[in-house]
C-alpha positions in Angstrom: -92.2 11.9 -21.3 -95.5 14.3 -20.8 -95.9 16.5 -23.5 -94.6 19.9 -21.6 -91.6 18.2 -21.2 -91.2 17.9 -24.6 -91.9 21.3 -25.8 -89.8 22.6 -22.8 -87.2 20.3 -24.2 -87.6 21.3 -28.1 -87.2 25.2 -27.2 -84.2 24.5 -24.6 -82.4 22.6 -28.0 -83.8 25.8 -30.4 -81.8 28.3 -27.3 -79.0 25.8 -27.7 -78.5 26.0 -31.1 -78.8 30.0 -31.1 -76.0 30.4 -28.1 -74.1 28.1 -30.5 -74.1 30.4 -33.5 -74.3 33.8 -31.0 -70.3 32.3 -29.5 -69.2 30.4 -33.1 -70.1 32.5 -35.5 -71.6 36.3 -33.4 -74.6 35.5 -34.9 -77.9 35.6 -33.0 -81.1 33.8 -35.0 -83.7 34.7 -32.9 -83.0 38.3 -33.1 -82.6 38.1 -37.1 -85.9 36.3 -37.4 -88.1 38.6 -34.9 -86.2 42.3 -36.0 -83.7 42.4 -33.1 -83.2 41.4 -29.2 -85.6 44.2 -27.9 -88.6 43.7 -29.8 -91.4 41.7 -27.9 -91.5 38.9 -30.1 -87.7 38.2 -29.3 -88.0 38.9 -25.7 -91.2 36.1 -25.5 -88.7 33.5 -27.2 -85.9 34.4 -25.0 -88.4 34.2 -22.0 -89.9 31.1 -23.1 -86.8 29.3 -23.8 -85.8 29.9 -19.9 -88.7 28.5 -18.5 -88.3 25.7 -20.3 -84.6 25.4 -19.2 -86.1 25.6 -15.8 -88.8 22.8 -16.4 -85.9 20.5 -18.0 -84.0 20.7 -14.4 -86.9 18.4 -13.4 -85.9 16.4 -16.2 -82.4 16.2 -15.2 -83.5 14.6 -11.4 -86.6 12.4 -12.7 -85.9 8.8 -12.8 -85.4 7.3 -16.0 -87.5 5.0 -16.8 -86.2 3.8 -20.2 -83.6 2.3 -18.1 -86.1 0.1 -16.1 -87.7 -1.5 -19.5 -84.4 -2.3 -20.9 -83.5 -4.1 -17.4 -87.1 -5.9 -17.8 -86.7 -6.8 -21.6 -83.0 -8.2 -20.9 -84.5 -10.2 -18.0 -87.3 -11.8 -20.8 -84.5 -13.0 -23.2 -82.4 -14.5 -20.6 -85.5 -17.0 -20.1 -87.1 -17.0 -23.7 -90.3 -18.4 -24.9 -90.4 -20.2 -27.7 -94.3 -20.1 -28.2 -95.8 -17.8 -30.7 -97.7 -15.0 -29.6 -100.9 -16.0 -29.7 -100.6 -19.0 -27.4 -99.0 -22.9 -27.9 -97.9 -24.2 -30.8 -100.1 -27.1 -31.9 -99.0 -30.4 -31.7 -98.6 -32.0 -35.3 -97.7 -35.6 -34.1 -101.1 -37.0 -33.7 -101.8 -35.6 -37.6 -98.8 -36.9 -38.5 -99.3 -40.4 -37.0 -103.4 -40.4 -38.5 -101.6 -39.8 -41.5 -99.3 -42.7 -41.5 -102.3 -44.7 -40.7 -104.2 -44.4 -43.6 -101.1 -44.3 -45.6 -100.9 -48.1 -44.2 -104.0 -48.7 -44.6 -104.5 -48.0 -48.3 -101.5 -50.0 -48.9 -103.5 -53.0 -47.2 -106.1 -52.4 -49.3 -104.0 -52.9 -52.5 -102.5 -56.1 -51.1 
């Protein structure tokens, strides 16, 4: 999500919240903060928050492509890899069997 489409969204959820105290509670917090509905400051807000509703229709038609990575990372964990991430996992068995070797061989020694 580009960044005007996340300001547009964050004033269409601040003119959300103020139609839902203007029809709960006959309350309207833009026009308490600025000194009423016609001053200019109040007006700009009002103004802004519709263009923003109007860039957020885009939003509402733009494909979403969350969706898309969830469908690819479901995809990974039906086939998973069990290698770490920075490549194969070594092989311990020929450390394990140089080991056993000169665990024999000291006990050759001794005998």
């Amino acid at each position: 999500m580009s960044v005007l489409s996340r300001i547009a969204l964050a004033l269409v959820i601040i003119g959300a919240l103020n139609w839902g105290l203007i029809g709960f509670f006959r309350f309207d917090l833009v026009a308490s903060l600025f000194g009423g509905q016609g001053v200019f400051l109040s007006r700009v807000v009002y103004g802004l928050v519709g263009i923003s509703g109007l860039v957020c229709i885009g939003l509402l038609f733009k494909p979403n492509e969350e969706m898309d990575t969830v469908t690819d990372r479901h995809s990974r964990f039906s086939n998973p890899n069990y290698g770490t991430e920075f490549g194969e996992e070594p092989d311990f068995r020929k450390e394990r069997e140089n080991a056993k070797k000169k665990k024999n061989h000291g006990t050759k020694d001794r005998d």
